[in-house]
N, C-alpha and C positions, 0 to 999 in steps of 0.2 A: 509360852515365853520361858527361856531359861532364867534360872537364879542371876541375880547379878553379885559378883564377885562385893562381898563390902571392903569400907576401907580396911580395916585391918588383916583381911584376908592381901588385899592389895599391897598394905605395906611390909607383908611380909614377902614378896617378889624380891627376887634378886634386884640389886639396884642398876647393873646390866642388862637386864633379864631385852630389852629393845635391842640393845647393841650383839647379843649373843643369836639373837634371832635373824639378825643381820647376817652372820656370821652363818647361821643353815643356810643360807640360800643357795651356794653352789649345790650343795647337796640336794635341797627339792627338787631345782631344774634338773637336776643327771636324772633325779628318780622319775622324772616328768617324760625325758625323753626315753629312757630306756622302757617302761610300759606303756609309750605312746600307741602301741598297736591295740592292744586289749581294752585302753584308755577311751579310743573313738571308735571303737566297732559299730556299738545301738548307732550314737548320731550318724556314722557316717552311712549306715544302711538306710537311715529313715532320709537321709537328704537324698539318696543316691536315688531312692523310691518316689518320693515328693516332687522332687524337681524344682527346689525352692527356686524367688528369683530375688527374693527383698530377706536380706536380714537386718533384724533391728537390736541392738545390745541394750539394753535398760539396766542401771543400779546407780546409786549415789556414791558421792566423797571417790574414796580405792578405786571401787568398783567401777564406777564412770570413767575413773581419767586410766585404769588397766584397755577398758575399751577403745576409749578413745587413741591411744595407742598406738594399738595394732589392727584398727579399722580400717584403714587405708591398705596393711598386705595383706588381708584375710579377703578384699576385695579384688585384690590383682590375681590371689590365688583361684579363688572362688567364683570369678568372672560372673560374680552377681554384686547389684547394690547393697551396700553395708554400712549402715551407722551406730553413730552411738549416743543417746539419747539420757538426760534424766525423768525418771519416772514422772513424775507429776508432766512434764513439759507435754512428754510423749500420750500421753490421756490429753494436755488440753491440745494439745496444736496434731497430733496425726490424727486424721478421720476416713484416711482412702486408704481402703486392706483390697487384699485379694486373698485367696485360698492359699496361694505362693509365696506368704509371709510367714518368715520365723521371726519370734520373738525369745530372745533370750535371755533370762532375766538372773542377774549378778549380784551373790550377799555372802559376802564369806562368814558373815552368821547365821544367815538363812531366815533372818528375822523382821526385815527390814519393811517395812509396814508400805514404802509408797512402792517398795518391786513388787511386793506380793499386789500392792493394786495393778502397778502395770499388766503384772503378768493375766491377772484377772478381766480386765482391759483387753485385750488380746486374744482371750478367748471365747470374752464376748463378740467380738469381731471377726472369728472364723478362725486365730490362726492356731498354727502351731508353735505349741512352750517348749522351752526347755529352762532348765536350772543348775546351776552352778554355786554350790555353797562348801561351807568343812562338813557338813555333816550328809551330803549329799539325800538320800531318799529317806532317811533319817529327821530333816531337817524341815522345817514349817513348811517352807516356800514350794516342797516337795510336792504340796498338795493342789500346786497351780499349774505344775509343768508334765508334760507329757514323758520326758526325760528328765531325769536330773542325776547330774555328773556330780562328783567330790572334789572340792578343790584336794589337789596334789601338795599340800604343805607341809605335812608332815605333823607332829605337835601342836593342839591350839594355842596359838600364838594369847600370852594371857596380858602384856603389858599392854599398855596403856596405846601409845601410835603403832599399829599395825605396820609392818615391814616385808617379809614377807610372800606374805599372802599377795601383793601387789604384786610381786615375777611370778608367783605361780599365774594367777589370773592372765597374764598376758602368754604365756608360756602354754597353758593349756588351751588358751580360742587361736594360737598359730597352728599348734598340733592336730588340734579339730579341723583347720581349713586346710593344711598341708595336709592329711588321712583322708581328707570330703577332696579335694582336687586331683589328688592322685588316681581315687579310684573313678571322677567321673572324668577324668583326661583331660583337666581344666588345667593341669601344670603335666609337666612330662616326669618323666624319672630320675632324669638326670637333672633338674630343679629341683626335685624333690629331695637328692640326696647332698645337690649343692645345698640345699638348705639345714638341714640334719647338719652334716661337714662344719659350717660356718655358726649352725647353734651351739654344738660343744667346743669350738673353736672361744667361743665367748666363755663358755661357763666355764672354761677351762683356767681363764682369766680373772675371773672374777674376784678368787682368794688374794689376787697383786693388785686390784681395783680398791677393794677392802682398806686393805693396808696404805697404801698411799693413799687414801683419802682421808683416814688416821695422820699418817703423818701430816699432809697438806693441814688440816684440822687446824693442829697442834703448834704447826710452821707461824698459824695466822693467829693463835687463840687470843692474843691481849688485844689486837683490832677488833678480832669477830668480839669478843665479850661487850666493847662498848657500842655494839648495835644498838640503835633506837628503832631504824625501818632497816629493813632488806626487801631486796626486788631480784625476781629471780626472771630474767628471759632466757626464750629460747627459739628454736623453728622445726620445722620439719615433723618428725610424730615427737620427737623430744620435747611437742610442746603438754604432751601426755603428765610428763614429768617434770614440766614447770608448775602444772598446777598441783600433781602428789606432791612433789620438794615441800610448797610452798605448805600443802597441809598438814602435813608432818612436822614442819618447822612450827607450826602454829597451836597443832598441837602439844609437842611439849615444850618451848621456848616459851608462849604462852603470850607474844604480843605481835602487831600487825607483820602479814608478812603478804608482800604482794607476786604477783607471778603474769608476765604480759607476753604473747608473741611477740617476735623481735617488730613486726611491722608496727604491732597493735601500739609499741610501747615508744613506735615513733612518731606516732599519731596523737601525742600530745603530752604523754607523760614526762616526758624528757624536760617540761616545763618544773617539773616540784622537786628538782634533783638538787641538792645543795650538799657541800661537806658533809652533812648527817647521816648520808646514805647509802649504804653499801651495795653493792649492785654483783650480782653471779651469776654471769653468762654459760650457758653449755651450748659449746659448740662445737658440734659434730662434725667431720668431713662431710663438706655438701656443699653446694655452688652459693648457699649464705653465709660460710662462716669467712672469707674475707671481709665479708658486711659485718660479720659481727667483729671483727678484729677492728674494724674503721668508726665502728660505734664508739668501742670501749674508748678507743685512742681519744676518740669527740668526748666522752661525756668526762675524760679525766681532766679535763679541764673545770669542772664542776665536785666530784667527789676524787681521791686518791684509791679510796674503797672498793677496788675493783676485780673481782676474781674469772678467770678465764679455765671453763672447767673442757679442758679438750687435749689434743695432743700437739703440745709446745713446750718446745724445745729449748728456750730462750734462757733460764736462768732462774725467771723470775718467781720468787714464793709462792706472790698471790696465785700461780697458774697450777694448774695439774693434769697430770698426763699419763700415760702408761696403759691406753685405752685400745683395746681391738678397735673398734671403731668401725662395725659394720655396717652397712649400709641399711639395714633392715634390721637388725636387733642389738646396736649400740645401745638400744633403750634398756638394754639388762644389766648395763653398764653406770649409764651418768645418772639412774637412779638414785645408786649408792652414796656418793658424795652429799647428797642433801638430806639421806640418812643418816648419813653417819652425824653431818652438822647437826640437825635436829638431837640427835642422843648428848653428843658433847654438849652443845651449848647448853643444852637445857640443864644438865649433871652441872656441869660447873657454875652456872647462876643458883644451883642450891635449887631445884625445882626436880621433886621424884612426877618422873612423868608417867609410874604407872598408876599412879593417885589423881583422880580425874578432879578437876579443881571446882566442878558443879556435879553434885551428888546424883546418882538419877537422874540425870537429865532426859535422858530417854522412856524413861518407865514415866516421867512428870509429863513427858509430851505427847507419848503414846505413839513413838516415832517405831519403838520396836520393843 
């Protein structure tokens, strides 16, 4: 296990030091796709030999909701089944392997005590690891995977909520499946370079995504400051990023912060909605965001606190816009905004978010 940063080491961190890290991300993803070739050679020769049919994504918090993501195109590309699973779950509830199962196990510290059992799990059960950490073959988890890749982030990222690390993680298992489908003729060429096309299409965006979500911030920050609750939905893989928002928010904000599928969140929640509570919808082009636009309109009759994080045009503060909005990698996109709220608010309630507010918590639980 690595040293853990103490607090004084911690409070000597930039008081930015989250928001600047924000701020690399265009720069990872470029570096992400420009060594994409050299990036997935191993995996993509060992899938291409294997003949996998089941991949399974295993990690917690980040690592989870990066997966859960991009599980759905890594399966369109891949034309095999793909989930994404948290460790402990995937030990108790999967018990039927084949030899045709990867497992791939996600810790952008490499340290994280229920991956390393998943991954251990897994190999007990015939299949093939792989891993994905900063420190790649370097890294503990190294020692359970048959592969182990390096996240693409540049910098360990030393503040407190991880930022990030989350577009690499998603940015490197597209690359993996885009590299693995091309070569087994699971996507053609010409998808494949639609795809490439349409990903620095995004990152190219990213720097004006940034920034207006600072501004938006800043448009709202005497509402947003008197949060009590916040509720973040969403649909489609954005719901990847309703639950990161939410954990980011919660971790440096530092009080409840909830995050529901738009269906999930009409299935009952809609019940405990009153003036107190702020609601931030991301809504992507897709055949639900006139649902989401007809929600907001519904529930403003219960709270005014209503933020619509997508491309409208209307006028309105609360809204924000300025988004490529692609159909498959918007998710590199509406991350941002709940990053960036997570940094601001938390800075201006007086709360340094890279000072973790239970001391070793992890070293006390043995979590990693």
């Amino acid at each position: 296990m690595s040293p853990m940063m103490s607090p004084a080491d911690r409070a000597k961190l930039p008081e930015d030091a989250m928001l600047n890290y924000i701020k690399e991300t265009p720069s990872v993803l470029q570096n992400i796709v420009d060594g994409r070739k050299e990036y997935s050679r191993e995996f993509t020769e060992k899938f291409v030999r294997e003949q996998y049919k089941r991949v399974i994504l295993i990690g917690s918090g980040t690592s989870y909701h990066g997966g859960l993501s991009v599980r759905s195109l890594m399966e369109r590309i891949l034309n095999v089944s793909v989930e994404a699973q948290y460790p402990l779950l995937f030990m108790n509830f999967t018990s039927v392997f084949d030899r045709k199962t990867l497992v791939i196990g996600i810790s952008q510290s490499g340290e994280s005590k229920s991956t390393l059992q998943g991954l251990e799990y897994a190999r007990k059960h015939g299949c093939d690891t792989v891993s994905l950490s900063e420190k790649g073959p370097e890294a503990i988890i190294a020692g359970y995977a048959d592969i182990n890749l390096r996240f693409n982030c540049g910098d360990t990222e030393l503040a407190g909520p991880k930022t990030k690390g989350y577009q690499a993680t998603m940015l490197d298992l597209i690359i993996l499946a885009l590299e693995t489908g091309l070569a087994m003729n699971t996507i053609t060429e010409e998808f494949y370079n639609d795809c490439i096309a349409r990903i620095q299409k995004t990152i190219d965006n990213l720097n004006n995504v940034i920034q207006n979500s600072i501004d938006w911030y800043y448009a709202n920050k005497e509402e947003l400051m008197q949060a009590k609750r916040i509720i973040v939905v969403g649909y489609d893989n954005n719901y990847g990023n309703v639950l990161e928002g939410r954990l980011k928010t919660e971790e440096a904000v530092r009080f409840g912060i909830e995050g529901y599928e738009m269906e999930e969140f009409m299935h009952g929640i809609y019940h405990s909605i009153d003036e107190s509570v702020q609601i931030v919808y991301l809504a992507q082009e897709s055949g639900f965001k006139s649902r989401a636009v007809r929600l907001r309109d519904f529930m403003h009759e219960w709270t005014p606190h209503e933020y619509l994080v997508g491309n409208f045009s209307d006028g309105n503060v609360q809204n924000l816009n300025g988004f490529v909005d692609d159909e498959y990698f918007c998710i590199f996109e509406y991350i941002i905004p709940l990053q960036i709220l997570a940094f601001h608010l938390s800075r201006d309630k007086g709360i340094n978010a890279n000072i973790p507010k239970i001391l070793n918590f992890h070293y006390r639980m043995g979590s990693k």
